[in-house]
C-alpha positions as a LaTeX table, in Angstrom:
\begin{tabular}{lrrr}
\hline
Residue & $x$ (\AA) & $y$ (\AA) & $z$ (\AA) \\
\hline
Unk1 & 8.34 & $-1.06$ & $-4.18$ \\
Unk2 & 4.82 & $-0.56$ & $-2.98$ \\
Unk3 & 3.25 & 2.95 & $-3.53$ \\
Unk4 & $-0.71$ & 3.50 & $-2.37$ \\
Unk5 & $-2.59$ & 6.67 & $-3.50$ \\
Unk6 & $-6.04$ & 7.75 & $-2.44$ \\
Unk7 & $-8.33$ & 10.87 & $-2.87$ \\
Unk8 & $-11.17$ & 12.63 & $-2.19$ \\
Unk9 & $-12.00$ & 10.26 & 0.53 \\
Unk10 & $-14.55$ & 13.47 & 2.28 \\
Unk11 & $-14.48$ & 11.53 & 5.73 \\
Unk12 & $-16.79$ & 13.91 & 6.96 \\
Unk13 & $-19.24$ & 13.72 & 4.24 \\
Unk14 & $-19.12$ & 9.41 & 4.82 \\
Unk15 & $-19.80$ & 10.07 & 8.23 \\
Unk16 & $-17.27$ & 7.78 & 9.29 \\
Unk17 & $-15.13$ & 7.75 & 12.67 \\
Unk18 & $-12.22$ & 9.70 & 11.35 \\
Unk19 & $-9.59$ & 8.57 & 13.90 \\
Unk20 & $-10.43$ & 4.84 & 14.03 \\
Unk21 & $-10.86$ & 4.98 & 10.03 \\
Unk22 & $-7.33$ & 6.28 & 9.95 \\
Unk23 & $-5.72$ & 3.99 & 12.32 \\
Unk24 & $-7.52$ & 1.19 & 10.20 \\
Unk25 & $-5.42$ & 3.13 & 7.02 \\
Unk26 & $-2.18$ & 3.57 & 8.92 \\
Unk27 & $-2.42$ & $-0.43$ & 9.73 \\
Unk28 & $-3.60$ & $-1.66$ & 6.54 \\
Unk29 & $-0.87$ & 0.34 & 4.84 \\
Unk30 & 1.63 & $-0.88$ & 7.10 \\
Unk31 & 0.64 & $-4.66$ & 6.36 \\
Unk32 & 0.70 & $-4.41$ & 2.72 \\
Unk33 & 4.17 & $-3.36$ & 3.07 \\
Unk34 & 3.57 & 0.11 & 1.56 \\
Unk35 & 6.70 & 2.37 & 1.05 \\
Unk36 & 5.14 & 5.21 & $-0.54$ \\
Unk37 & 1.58 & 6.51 & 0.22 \\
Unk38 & 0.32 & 9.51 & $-1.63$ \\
Unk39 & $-2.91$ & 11.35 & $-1.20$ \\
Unk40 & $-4.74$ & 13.76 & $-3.52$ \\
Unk41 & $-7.36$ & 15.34 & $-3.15$ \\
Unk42 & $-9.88$ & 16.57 & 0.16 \\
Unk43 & $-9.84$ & 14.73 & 3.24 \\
Unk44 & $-12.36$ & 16.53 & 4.40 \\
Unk45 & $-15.36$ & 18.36 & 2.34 \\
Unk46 & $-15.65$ & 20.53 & 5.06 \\
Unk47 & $-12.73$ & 23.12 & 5.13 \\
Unk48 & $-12.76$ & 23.89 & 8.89 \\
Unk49 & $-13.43$ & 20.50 & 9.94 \\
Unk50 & $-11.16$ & 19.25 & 12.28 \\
Unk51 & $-9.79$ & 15.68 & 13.29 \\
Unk52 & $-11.28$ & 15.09 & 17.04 \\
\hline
\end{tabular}
């Protein structure tokens, strides 16, 4: 069994494309056969950020 775990990724802060950068997550997970996927931390620094 495949487990992933990230954290603290602060996609605001890395000024990244949130939705495409978590489609690119979703799919990568799914390819590496992932069962489990656990995340810890902030996905965002910014509190009332919101996904667009």
């Amino acid at each position: 069994m495949k487990i992933a775990i990230s954290s603290d990724n602060h996609l605001d802060v890395n000024r990244v494309d949130v939705a495409a950068t978590m489609e690119a997550q979703a799919a990568w997970l799914k390819q590496q056969e992932v069962a489990h996927y656990f995340f810890l931390g902030d996905l965002f620094k910014d509190l009332n950020c919101k996904i667009k």
